[in-house]
N, C-alpha and C positions, 0 to 999 in steps of 0.2 A: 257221492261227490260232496266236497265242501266239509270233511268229518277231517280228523285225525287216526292216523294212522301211525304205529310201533314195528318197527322191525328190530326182534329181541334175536340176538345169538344164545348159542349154549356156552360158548365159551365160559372155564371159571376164571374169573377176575385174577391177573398175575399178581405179583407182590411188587413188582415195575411197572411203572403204566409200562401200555403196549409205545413202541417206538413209531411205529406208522397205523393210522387206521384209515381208509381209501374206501368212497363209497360211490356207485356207477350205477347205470341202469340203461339199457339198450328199450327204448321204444317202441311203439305199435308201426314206425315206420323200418326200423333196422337202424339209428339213427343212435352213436352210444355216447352219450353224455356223464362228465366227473362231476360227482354231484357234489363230496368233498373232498380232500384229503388234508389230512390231523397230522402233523409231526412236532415241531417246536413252535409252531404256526396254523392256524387256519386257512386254506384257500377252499371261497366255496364260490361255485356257479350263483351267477347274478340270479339266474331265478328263481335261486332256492335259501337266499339270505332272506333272514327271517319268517321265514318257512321251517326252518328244521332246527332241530337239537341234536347235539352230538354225545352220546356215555363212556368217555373215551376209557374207562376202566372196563367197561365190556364191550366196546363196538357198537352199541345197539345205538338206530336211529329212527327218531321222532318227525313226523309228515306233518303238516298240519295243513288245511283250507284243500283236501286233496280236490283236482279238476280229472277231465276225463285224460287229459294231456299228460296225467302222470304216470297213465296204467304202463306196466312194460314189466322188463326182468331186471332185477335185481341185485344188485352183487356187491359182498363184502369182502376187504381184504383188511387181514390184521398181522402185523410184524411184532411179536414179543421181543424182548429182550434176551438176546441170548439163545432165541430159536428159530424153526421157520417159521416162515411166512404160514397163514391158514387161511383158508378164501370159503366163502357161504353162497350160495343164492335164492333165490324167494323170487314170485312171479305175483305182481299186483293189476287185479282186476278192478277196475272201479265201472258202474252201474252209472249211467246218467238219471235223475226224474223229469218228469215232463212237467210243467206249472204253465197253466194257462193264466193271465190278464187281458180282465175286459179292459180297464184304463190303462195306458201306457207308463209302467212309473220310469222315474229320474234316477240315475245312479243304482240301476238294479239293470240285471240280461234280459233283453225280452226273449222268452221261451217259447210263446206263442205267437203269431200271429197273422191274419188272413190281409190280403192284400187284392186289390180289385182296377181295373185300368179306368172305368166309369163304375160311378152311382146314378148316374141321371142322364137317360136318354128317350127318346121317342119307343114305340112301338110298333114291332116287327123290323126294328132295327138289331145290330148286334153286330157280331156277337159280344158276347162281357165275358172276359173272365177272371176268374179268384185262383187266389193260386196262395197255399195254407204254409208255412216254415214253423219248424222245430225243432229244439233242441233234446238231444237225448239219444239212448240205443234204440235201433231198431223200430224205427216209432210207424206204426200203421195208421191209414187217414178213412175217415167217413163224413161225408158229408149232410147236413141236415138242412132242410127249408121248409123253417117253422118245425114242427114235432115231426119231421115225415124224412124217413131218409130218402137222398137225392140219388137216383141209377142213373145209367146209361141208358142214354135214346134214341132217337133221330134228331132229339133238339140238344140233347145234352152228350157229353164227351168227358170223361173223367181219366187223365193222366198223369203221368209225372207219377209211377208207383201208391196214385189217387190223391195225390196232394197239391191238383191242377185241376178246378173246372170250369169249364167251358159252356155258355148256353148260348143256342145259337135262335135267331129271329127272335129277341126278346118280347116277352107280351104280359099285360097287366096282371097278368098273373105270376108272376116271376120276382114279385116284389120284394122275398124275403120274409124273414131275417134269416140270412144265411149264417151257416153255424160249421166250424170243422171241430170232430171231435177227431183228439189220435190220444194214441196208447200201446202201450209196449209189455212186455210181463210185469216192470217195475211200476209202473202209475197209468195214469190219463189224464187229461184235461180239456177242456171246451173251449175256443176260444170267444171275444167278445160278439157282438150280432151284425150282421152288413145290412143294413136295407138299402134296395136302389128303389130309386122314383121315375116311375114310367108313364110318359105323358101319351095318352094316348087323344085321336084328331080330333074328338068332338071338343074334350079338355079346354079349360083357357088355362092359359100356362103364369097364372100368379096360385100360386100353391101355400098351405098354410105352414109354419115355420116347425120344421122335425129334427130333435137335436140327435144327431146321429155318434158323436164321440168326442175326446176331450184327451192329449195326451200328452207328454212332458216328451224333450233330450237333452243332452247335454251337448253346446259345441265346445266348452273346454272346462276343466275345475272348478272356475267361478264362475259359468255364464248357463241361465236355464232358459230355455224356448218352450212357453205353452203354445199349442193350438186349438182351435175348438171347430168342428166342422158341422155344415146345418146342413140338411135337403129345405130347400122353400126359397120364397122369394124375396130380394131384396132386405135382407137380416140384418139386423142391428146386433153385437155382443156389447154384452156389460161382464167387466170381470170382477168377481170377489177376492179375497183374503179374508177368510171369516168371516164376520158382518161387512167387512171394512172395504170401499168401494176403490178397484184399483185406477189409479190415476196417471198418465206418462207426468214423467219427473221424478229424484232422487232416485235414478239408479234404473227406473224402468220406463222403456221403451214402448210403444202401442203404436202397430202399424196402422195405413189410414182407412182401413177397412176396420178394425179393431177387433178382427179374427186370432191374431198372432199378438200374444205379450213378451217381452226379453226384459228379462231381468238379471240385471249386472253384479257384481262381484257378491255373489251368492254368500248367505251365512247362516246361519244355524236358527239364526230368524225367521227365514222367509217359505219356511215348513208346511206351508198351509196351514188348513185345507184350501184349495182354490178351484169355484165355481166358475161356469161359465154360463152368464143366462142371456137367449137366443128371442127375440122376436119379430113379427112384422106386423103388417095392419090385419093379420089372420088368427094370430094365436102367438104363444110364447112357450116355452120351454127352460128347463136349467137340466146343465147336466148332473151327473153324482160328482162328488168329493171328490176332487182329486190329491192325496200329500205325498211330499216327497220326501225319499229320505236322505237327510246331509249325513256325509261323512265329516269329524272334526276330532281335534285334539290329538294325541291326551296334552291337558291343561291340569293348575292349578294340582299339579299331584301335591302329597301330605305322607310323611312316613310315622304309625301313634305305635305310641313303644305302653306295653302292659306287664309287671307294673312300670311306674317312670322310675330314670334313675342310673347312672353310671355302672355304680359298683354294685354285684351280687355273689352271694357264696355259692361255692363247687356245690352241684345238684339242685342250684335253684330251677324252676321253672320261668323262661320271658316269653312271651308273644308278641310278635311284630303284625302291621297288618298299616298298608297300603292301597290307596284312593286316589283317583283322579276321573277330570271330566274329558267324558271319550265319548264318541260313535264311532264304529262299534265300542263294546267295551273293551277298554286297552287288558292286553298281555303283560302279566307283572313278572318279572325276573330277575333273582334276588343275587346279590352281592357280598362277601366279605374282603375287605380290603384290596376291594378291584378284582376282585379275582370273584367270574361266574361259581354259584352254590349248585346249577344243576338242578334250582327252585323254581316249581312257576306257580302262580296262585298270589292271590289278593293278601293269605294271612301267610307266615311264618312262625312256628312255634318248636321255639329252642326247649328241648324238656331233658332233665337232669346234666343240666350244664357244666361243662369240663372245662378248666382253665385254657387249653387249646381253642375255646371257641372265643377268645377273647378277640377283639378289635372293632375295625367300623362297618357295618351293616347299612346298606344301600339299596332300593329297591327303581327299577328304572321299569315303566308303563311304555307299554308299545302300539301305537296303532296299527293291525295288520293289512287296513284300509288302505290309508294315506302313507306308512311304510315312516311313518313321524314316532320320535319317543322321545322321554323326557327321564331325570333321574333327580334322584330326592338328595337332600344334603344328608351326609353320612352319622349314622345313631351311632355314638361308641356305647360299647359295654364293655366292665371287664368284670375280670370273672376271680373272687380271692382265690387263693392256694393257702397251704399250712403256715406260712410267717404273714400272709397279708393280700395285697393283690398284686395283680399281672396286668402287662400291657404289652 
């Protein structure tokens, strides 16, 4: 998942483009979606604009950011000019991975993670349970507390195909750190640790301050919510940005416990790392780094032409080459006079050059994040012929 993918015909290239070229895929539900169809026009399915490339001299089409939502069958149909119709199909399997996170990041899937109804209650109370979600094929769960895997008991209950546990009459012994590991033929991963705090009656219940996690979401494109959650008593948080101490005002918010920070019209700035440090009158704590990562741009694109210069003679060698500021890094897609080259890549290198390749050259940056892109003001070059040049 997440790769690019080619689906190549045999077809040989006609001496006519093809009149129609029509691309489909019936899904993992029965579910059969037009993914394009090419004639004098492009019409492509909203979920697969800028997602895909079309080769309309052979049919052949280009997948890109594949998810598990694209696996299914395949089908190509092509209309030459002047003959029939020819139709292909091809069957795409895609593999999920499993990626565990101990910190919760921002603007990324969470793939793992364990989830509990209490951390903090009395003894021979209960029951508690965890209950593990994951992304991926086929994913199998085991449960760990501390280095020791967790069975089935008379106190324990493991369901949900083991990806639900249950402990029943909780007792100081049960403290954790709860751990689900799953894994499938393609990977594995751990997720972060649970501890619960179990007061048991002798106890006095002001407890020393234990920072248990720290984690980002997003409620819309510009808007981030940290959390920081303690076991102990009566906790104080302080939040960082790097050294720098966070304060409500200019754009961020601190509720009145100072657990929860909102931070407003998010920008490529506000990256971290960001800590969150916990104490009381017992002890103190911080937790690890947490950064997130911003999606932005492309900005600032640049089209540098090598060598510089308008006019070159038939078989010169030019190189074109293309920059801009992106997260991720933007998708470059090259142009001559408006009309797609079929190019993708940062450089272009025109070598032994033909007066036919004369005109204006354009390179337009894509973000496949934000689904934003930008295009460069047009390089002309022309290219001499036998009395002089062309344009």
């Amino acid at each position: 998942a997440g790769e690019t993918v080619t689906f190549a015909t045999t077809v040989t290239p006609p001496a006519t483009p093809f009149l129609v070229v029509t691309w489909s895929v019936t899904d993992v539900h029965g579910t059969l979606k037009n993914i394009i169809t090419s004639t004098s026009v492009n019409e492509t399915m909203q979920e697969y604009r800028d997602r895909i490339t079309l080769f309309r001299h052979t049919g052949s089409l280009e997948l890109r950011n594949v998810s598990l939502r694209d696996a299914g069958d395949f089908t190509v149909t092509v209309i030459p000019a002047g003959g029939a119709q020819q139709r292909g199909n091809c069957k795409l399997d895609v593999h999920g991975m499993l990626h565990s996170y101990t910190d919760w990041p921002f603007l990324h899937t969470l793939q793992l993670e364990v989830k509990t109804n209490a951390t903090e209650m009395f003894e021979f109370s209960g029951p508690v349970h965890l209950s593990c979600s994951s992304t991926g094929t086929s994913p199998s769960f085991r449960w760990l507390n501390g280095s020791s895997e967790v069975t089935e008991s008379e106190r324990v209950q493991i369901t949900g195909g083991g990806s639900k546990l249950t402990v029943l009459n909780v007792t100081r012994y049960d403290l954790g750190p709860f751990r689900c590991h799953v894994f499938n033929l393609i990977s594995n991963g751990t997720s972060g640790p649970v501890v619960l705090s179990v007061h048991c009656e002798s106890q006095i219940n002001f407890l020393p301050c234990k920072f248990d996690r720290i984690y980002a979401r997003n409620l819309n494109p510009r808007q981030v919510v940290l959390s920081c959650s303690s076991a102990g008593s009566f906790p104080t948080f302080v939040w960082r940005n790097g050294s720098a101490e966070l304060a409500a005002g200019d754009g961020v918010h601190i509720d009145g416990k100072g657990a929860v920070v909102t931070i407003l019209n998010v920008s490529r700035y506000d990256e971290g790392p960001y800590t969150c440090h916990v104490f009381n009158n017992f002890s103190n704590a911080t937790s690890r780094p947490l950064k997130l990562s911003i999606s932005y741009g492309p900005e600032s694109i640049h089209l540098k032409q090598f060598p510089p210069g308008e006019y070159f003679a038939r078989g010169s060698n030019i190189s074109l080459s293309c920059s801009a500021a992106c997260r991720p890094s933007a998708r470059f897609e090259w142009f001559l006079n408006g009309e797609s080259l079929s190019r993708t890549g940062p450089n272009l290198n025109l070598v032994n050059v033909l007066e036919n390749q004369s005109g204006n050259y354009s390179c337009r940056a894509v973000n496949i994040k934000t689904a934003k892109s930008q295009m460069t003001k047009p390089s002309a070059i022309f290219i001499q012929c036998k009395s002089g040049f062309i344009k």
